[in-house]
C-alpha positions in Angstrom: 80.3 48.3 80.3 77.5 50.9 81.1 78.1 50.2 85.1 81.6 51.9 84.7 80.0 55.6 83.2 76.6 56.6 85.3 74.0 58.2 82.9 72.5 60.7 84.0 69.9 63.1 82.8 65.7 63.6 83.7 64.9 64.2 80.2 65.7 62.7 76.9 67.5 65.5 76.0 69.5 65.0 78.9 70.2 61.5 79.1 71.1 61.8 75.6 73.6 64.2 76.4 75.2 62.1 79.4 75.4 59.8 76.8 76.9 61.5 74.5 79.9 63.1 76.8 80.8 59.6 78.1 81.4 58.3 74.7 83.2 62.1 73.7 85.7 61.8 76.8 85.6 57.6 76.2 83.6 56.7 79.5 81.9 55.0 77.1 84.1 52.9 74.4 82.7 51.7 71.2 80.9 48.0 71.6 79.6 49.5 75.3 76.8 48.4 76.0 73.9 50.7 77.3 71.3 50.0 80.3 67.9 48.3 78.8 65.4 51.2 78.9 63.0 50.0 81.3 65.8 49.5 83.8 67.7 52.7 83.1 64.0 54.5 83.5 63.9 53.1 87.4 67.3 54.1 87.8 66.6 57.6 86.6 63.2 57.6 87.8 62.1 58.5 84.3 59.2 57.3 82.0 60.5 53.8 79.3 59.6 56.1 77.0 61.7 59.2 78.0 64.6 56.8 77.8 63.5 55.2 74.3 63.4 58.8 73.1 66.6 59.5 74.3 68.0 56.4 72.6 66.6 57.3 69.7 68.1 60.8 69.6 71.6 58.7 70.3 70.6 56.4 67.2 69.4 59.1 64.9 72.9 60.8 65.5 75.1 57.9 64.8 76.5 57.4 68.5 74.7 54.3 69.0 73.6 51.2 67.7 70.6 48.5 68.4 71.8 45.1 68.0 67.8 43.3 68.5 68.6 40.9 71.4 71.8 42.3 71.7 70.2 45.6 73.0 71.7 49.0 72.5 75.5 49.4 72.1 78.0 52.5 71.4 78.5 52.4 67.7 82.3 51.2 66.9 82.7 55.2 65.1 80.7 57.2 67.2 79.7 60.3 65.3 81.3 62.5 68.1 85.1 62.7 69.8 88.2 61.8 68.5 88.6 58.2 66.8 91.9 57.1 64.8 93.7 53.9 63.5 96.2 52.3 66.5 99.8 53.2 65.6 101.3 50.7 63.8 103.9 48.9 66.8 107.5 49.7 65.8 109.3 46.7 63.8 106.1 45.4 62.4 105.1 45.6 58.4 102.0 47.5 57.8 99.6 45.4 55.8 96.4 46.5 57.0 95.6 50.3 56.0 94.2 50.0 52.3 96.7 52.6 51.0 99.0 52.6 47.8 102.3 52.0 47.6 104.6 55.6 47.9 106.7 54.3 44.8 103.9 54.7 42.7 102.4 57.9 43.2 103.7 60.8 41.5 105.6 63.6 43.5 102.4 66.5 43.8 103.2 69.9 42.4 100.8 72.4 43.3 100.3 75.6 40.8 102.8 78.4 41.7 102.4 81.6 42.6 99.0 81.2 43.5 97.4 85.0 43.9 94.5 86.1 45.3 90.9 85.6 43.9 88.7 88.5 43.5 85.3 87.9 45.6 84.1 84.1 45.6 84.5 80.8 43.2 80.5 80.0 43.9 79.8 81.7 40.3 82.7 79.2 38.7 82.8 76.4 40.6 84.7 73.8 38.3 87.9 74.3 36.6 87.3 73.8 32.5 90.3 71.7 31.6 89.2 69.5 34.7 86.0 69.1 33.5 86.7 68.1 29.9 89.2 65.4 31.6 87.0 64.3 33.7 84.5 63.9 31.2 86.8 61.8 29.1 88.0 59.8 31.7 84.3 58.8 32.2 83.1 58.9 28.8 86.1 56.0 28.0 84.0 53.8 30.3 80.9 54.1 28.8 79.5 56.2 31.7 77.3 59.3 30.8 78.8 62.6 31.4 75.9 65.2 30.4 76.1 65.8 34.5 79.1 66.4 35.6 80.7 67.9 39.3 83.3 67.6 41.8 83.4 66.7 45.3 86.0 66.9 48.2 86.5 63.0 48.6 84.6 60.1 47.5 82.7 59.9 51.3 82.0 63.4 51.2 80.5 63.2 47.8 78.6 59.7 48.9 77.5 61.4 52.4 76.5 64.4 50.8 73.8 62.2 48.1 72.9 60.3 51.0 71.6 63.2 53.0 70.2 64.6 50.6 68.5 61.7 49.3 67.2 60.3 52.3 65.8 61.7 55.9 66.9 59.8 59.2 65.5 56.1 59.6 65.8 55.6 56.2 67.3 52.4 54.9 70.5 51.5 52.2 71.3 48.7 50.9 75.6 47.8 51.6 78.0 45.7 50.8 78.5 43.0 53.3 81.6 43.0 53.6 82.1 46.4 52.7 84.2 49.6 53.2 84.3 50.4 56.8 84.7 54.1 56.7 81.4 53.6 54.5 79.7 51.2 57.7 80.8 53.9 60.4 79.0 57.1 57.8 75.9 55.5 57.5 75.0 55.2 60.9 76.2 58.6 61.3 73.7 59.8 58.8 71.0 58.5 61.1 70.1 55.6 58.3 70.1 52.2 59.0 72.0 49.9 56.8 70.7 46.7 55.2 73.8 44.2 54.1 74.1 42.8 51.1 76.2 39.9 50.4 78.9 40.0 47.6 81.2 37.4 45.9 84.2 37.5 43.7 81.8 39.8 41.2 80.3 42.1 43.5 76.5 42.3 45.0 75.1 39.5 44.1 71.4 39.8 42.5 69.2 37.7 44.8 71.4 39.4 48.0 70.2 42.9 46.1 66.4 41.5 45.2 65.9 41.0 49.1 67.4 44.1 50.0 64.9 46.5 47.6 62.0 44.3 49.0 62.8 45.6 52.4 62.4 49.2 51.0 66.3 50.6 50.5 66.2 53.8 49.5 69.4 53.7 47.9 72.4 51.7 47.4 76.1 52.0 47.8 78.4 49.5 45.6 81.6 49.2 44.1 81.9 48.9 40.4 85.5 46.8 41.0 88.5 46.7 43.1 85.6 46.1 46.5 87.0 47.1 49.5 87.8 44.2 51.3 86.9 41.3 49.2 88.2 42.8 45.5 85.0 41.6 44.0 84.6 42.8 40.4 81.2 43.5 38.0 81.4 41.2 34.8 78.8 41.8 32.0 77.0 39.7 33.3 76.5 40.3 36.4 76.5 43.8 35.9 73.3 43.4 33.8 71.7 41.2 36.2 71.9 43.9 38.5 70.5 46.5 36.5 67.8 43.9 35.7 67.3 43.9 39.7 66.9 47.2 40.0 64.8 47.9 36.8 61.9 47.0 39.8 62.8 50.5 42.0 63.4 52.9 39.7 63.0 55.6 42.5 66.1 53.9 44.5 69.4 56.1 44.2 72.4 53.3 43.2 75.4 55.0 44.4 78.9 53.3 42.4 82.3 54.3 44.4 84.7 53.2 41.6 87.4 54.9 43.9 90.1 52.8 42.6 89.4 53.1 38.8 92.9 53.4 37.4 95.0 50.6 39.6 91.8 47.9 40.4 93.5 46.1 37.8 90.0 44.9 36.1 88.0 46.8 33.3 84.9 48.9 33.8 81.1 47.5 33.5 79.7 49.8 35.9 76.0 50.5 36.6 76.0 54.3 35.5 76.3 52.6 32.0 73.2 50.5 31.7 70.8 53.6 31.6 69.2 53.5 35.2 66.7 56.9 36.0 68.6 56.9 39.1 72.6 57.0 39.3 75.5 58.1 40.9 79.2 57.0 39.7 82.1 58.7 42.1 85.9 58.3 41.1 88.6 59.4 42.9 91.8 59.8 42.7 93.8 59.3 45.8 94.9 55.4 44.9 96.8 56.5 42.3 97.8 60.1 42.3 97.9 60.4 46.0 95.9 60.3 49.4 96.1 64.2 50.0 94.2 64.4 47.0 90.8 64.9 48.3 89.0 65.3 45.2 86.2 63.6 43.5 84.3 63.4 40.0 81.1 62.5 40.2 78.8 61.4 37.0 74.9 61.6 37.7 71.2 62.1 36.5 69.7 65.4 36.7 67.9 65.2 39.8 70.7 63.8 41.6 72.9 66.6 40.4 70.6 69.6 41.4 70.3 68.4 44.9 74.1 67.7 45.0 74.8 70.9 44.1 72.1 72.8 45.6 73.6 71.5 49.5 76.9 72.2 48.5 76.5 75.4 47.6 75.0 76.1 50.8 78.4 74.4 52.5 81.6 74.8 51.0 80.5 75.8 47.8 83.2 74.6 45.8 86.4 72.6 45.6 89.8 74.3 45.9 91.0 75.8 42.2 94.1 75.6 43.6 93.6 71.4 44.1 91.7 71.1 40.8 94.6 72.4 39.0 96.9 70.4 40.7 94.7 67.3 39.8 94.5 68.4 36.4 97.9 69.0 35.4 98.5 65.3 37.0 95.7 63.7 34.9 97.5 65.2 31.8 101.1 64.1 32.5 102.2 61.4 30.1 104.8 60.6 32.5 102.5 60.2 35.3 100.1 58.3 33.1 102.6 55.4 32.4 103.6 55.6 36.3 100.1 54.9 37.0 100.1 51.9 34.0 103.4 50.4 36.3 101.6 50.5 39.4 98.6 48.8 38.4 100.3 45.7 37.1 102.6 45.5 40.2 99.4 45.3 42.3 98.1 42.8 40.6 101.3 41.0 40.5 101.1 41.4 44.3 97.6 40.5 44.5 98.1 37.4 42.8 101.0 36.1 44.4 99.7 36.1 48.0 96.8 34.7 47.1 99.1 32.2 45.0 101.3 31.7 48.1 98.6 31.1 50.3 96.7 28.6 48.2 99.9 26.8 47.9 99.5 26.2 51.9 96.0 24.9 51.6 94.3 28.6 52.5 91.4 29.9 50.4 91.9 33.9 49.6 90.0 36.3 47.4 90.9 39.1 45.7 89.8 39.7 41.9 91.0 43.3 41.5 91.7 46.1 44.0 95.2 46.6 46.6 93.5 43.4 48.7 93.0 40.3 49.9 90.7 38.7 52.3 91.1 35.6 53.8 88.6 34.0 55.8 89.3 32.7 59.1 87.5 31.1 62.4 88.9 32.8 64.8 90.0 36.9 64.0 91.9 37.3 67.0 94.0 34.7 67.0 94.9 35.4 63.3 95.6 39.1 63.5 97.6 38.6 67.2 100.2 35.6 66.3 100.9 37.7 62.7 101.1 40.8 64.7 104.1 38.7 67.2 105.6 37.7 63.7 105.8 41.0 61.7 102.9 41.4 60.1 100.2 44.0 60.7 96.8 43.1 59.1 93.4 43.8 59.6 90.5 42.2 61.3 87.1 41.6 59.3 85.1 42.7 61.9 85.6 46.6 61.2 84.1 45.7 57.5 81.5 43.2 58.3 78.3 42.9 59.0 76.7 39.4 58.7 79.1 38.0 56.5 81.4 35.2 58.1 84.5 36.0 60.3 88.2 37.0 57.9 91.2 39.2 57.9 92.0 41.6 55.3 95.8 42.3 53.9 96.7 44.9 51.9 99.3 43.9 49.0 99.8 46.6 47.6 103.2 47.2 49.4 103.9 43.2 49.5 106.7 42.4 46.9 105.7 39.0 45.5 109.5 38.0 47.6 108.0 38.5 50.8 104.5 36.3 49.8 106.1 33.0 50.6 106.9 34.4 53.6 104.0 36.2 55.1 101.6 32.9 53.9 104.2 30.4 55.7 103.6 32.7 59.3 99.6 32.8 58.1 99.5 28.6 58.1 101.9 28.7 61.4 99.4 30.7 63.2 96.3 28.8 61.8 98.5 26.2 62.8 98.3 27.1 66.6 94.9 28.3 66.3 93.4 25.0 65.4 95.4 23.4 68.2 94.4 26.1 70.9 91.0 26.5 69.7 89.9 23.3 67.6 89.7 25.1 64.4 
């Protein structure tokens, strides 16, 4: 609570400061909540709106949240200090981090000798063979490729559209549940987010129609493969959305198909139903490897220039040295059929869990993607009595926003062998939930 950290500070600049080293040096934990501002104005002996102003410096910058009745809290990643995942305990299977599985990801072999470049790559950003396979891994999907760049990472390329795109207090429109590292950025961009339900096919259209009348400036959305609920675009739905937003043209719709190649479900992506406003990101970290921090993104013309334009003025380009590494993976027959085996063993595992723990009564989704989300009454309990079991998964809280309590398991690494067994501890533990708790 606030009571254990006293802020401090005579102007807003100040007490946002206090603020902002309690939560830096963890005085201040995420989910803290903050003194109301009329009371921490007596205690300061400060104007309400000195302390407003200070809270909205705190919002603006990601390090805290308003929660309506629930006042003001420390966001759960606050844009400053240090904030990782918990070590996993020793003895106890990791099921909740999202990543691929090590067997199928091909060993990385960087260009050697490697010597030095004359001056700067700012006059030749992209690498030419990565381009033209980039193009034709879009072009396959139907997605246009007349604008064409990189980025460092599917978040940096989503951040950096977002920030140029919009100015703080803006709103976008989210996946609810969505991708948490996506949930803690927003924030951090000073934006405020507006949640938008999704189902076994993605966004649904009347969740999307509400969130455009409440004046989005963009949205963020997955194609396929949804992190945490695998939801997938058919046709149809795919076209019902672009019927959606046929309303507000102006609106920048971001697609992170970040899992293109292993969701295990084919393409019907947004980019491809000619919207004036577009963004369509692939990465390739799922299935080449997660130190792969590169991106491809697929755009219109103005969403390129400003893309471009702020990352010139930042890091100017991606690595040559990782865009050749990339392409010569891209290229490799051998790593190409790798990639074919991995995404049918994910959806081998995929299905069997979900098989498993339907068998035991238990309702689980997971169309495409590395996993499965299973909703549940009580978080907690769940992820604590698999935890004294074995199993490492993850709560839904981290991804959610409205959308109903769950737990997310990553299958990717779960042999179908070890489904019986992981959905037999699952119905134990709901088991002794329901007794301990009613349900």
């Amino acid at each position: 609570m606030a009571a254990q950290y006293a802020i401090s500070g005579t102007t807003a600049k100040g007490i946002a400061a206090s603020v902002e080293r309690a939560v830096a040096d963890g005085g201040l934990r995420p989910g803290a909540a903050l003194p109301p501002v009329r009371r921490l104005a007596e205690e300061l002996d400060v104007s309400p709106g000195t302390v407003a102003t200070a809270y909205k410096e705190l919002r603006q910058r990601g390090i805290v949240v308003t929660k309506g009745r629930g006042g003001t809290v420390v966001a759960q990643a606050p844009s400053v200090g240090s904030r990782r995942p918990p070590r996993v305990p020793e003895g106890v299977r990791d099921l909740a981090g999202g990543h691929p599985d090590p067997a199928f990801l091909p060993v990385l072999r960087p260009p050697s000798p490697v010597g030095p470049v004359p001056g700067s790559r700012r006059a030749s950003p992209r690498l030419a063979s990565l381009v033209e396979l980039s193009r034709e891994w879009f072009a396959r999907d139907g997605v246009p490729v007349e604008h064409l760049t990189f980025a460092q990472g599917a978040l940096d390329c989503v951040g950096r559209l977002l920030s140029t795109e919009l100015k703080p207090g803006d709103s976008v429109a989210v996946e609810d549940p969505g991708f948490h590292h996506l949930l803690d950025l927003v924030p951090a961009l000073g934006l405020r987010m507006v949640p938008v339900a999704v189902d076994d096919e993605g966004m649904t259209p009347e969740a999307l129609r509400t969130a455009l009348r409440a004046g989005v400036r963009a949205v963020v959305c997955s194609p396929r493969g949804q992190n945490p609920v695998g939801g997938c675009f058919s046709r149809e739905r795919r076209d019902a959305l672009a019927g959606v937003l046929s309303d507000a043209p102006e609106v920048l719709v971001i697609e992170d198909d970040h899992n293109a190649e292993v969701s295990g479900a084919p393409s019907f992506a947004l980019a491809a139903a000619g919207l004036p406003r577009w963004a369509h990101v692939r990465t390739v970290s799922k299935h080449l490897g997660v130190d792969l921090r590169w991106a491809a993104l697929a755009c219109d013309a103005t969403t390129l220039a400003r893309h471009e334009g702020r990352m010139l003025l930042t890091s100017g380009w991606v690595s040559h040295v990782l865009q050749e590494t990339v392409a010569r993976l891209l290229a490799d027959e051998d790593v190409a059929r790798l990639v074919g085996r991995a995404q049918d063993a994910y959806a081998e595992r995929r299905g069997a869990l979900i098989g498993e723990l339907a068998l035991r009564g238990i309702a689980a989704r997971g169309e495409s993607g590395m996993n499965v989300w299973v909703p549940v009454r009580d978080e907690s309990a769940v992820v604590n009595g698999l935890r004294s079991r074995g199993w490492w998964v993850a709560a839904g809280a981290r991804f959610r926003i409205a959308a109903p309590t769950a737990v997310r398991i990553t299958s990717a690494t779960l042999e179908p062998s070890d489904a019986a067994r992981l959905a037999s501890d699952f119905a134990d533990v709901l088991g002794e939930s329901e007794a301990l708790y009613g349900g």
